[in-house]
C-alpha positions as CSV (number, residue, x, y, z in Angstrom):
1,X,25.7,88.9,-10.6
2,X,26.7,92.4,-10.2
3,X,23.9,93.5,-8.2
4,X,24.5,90.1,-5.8
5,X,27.9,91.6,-4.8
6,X,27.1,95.0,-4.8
7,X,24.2,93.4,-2.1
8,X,26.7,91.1,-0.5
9,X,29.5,94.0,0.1
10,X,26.4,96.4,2.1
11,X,25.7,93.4,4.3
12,X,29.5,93.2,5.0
13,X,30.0,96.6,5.4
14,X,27.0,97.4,8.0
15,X,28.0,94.1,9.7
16,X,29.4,95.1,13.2
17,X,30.3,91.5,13.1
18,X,33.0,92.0,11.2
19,X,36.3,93.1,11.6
20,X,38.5,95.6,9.5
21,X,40.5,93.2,7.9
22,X,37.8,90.6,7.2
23,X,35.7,93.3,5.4
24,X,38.8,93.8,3.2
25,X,39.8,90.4,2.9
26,X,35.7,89.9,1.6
27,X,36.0,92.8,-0.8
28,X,39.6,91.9,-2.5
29,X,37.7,88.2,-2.8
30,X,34.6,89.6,-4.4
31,X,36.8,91.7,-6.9
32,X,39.3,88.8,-7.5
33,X,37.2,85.7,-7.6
34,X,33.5,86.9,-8.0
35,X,31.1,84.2,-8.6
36,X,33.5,81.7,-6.2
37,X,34.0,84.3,-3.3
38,X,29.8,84.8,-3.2
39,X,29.6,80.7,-3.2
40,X,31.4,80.4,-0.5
41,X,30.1,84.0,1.5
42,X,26.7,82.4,0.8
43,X,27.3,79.4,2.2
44,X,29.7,79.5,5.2
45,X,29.8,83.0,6.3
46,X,26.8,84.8,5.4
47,X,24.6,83.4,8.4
48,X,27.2,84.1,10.8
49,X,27.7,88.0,9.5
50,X,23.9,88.6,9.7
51,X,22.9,86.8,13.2
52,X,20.6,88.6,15.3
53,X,20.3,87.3,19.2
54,X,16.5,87.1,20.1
55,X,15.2,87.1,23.2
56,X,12.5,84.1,23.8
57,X,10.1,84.8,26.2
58,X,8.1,82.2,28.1
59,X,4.7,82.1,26.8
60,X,3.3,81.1,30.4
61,X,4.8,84.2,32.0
62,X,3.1,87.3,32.5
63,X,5.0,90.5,32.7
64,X,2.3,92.7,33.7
């Protein structure tokens, strides 16, 4: 379980999703409620913290 948060704080960290606060808000919930504050990271918040924007090309266009 240790390594999960220890994983879980890195992506937070690195995030430039996150704000300050949040990042300290995730860490004192990590430290204080463990198992429950990685539940709920994994569930609700994780996705949003690691999106990526893509950029979809057309198939049927050429760029050449």
């Amino acid at each position: 379980m240790a390594i999960y948060i220890v994983l879980a704080l890195k992506e937070i960290y690195n995030s430039n999703r996150v704000n300050l606060i949040e990042k300290i808000m995730w860490i004192i919930s990590f430290i204080g409620l463990g198992w429950i504050a990685g539940l709920i990271y994994l569930l609700f918040a994780r996705k949003r913290i690691l999106r990526k924007y893509k950029i979809l090309f057309n198939d049927t266009e050429s760029f050449a």
